[in-house]
C-alpha positions in Angstrom: 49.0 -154.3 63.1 48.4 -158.1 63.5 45.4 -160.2 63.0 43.7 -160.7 66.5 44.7 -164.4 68.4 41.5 -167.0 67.3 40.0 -168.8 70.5 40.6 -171.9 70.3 38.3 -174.1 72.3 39.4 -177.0 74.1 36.8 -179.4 74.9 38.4 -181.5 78.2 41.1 -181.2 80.4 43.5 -183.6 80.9 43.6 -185.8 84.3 47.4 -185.9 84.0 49.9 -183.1 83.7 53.1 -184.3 84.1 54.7 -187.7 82.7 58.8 -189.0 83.3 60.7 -191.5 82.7 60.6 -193.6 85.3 63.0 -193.9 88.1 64.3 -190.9 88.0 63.4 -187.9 90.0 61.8 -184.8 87.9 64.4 -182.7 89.7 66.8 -184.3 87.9 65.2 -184.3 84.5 64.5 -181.2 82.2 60.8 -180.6 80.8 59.7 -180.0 77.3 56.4 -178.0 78.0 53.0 -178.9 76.2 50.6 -176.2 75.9 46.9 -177.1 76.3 46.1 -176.2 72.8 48.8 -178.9 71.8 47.2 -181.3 73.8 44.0 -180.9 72.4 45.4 -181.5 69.0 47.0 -184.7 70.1 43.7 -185.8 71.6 41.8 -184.9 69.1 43.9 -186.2 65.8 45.7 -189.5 67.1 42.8 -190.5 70.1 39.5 -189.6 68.7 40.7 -190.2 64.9 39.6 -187.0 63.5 41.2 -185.3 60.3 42.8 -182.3 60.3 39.7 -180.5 58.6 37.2 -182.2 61.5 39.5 -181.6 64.5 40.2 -178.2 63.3 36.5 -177.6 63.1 36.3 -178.6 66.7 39.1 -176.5 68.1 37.5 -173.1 66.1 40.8 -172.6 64.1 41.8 -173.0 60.5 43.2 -176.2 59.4 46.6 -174.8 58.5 47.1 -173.3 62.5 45.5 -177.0 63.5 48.7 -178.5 61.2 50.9 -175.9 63.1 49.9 -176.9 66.6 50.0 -180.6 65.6 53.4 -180.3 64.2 54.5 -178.0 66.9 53.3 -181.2 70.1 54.5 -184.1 67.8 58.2 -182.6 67.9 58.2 -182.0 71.3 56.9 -185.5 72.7 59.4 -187.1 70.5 62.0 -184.7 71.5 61.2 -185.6 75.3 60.9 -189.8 74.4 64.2 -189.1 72.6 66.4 -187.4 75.3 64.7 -188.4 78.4 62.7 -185.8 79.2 59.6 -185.0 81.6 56.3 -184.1 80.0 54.4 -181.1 81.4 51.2 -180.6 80.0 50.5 -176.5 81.0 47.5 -175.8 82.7 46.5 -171.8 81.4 
């Protein structure tokens, strides 16, 4: 049997859920989805300039899930800037 899912707590919500390239319509563009967890870990490690122990801390995880979470939102945003793709942050 696995170990039980840790909450994680995420502090805000963001204003914005969706970002595109611009000038082209979303319904021509594919999405790379952002979970809210992942965009906590953004927020938290590259805008409020936490470590990974602090930020961690914050979210009520370990530090080694924060690093997997981090990881996990950094590939995808650069796999959206890379091929053109829309950003949807997901709002569960």
């Amino acid at each position: 049997m696995s170990r039980p899912r840790e909450q994680r707590k995420i502090s805000c919500q963001p204003n914005i859920f969706l970002y595109k390239p611009q000038g082209i319509p979303l319904r021509n563009l594919e999405q790379v989805y952002i979970s809210l967890e992942e965009w906590e870990a953004l927020r938290l490690f590259n805008k409020q300039g936490l470590n990974q122990t602090e930020a961690s801390e914050k979210m009520g995880i370990s530090q080694s899930t924060f690093q997997r979470i981090l990881c996990s939102a950094r590939k995808k945003i650069a796999l959206a800037i890379l091929d053109g793709k829309a950003i949807h942050i997901q709002n569960k």
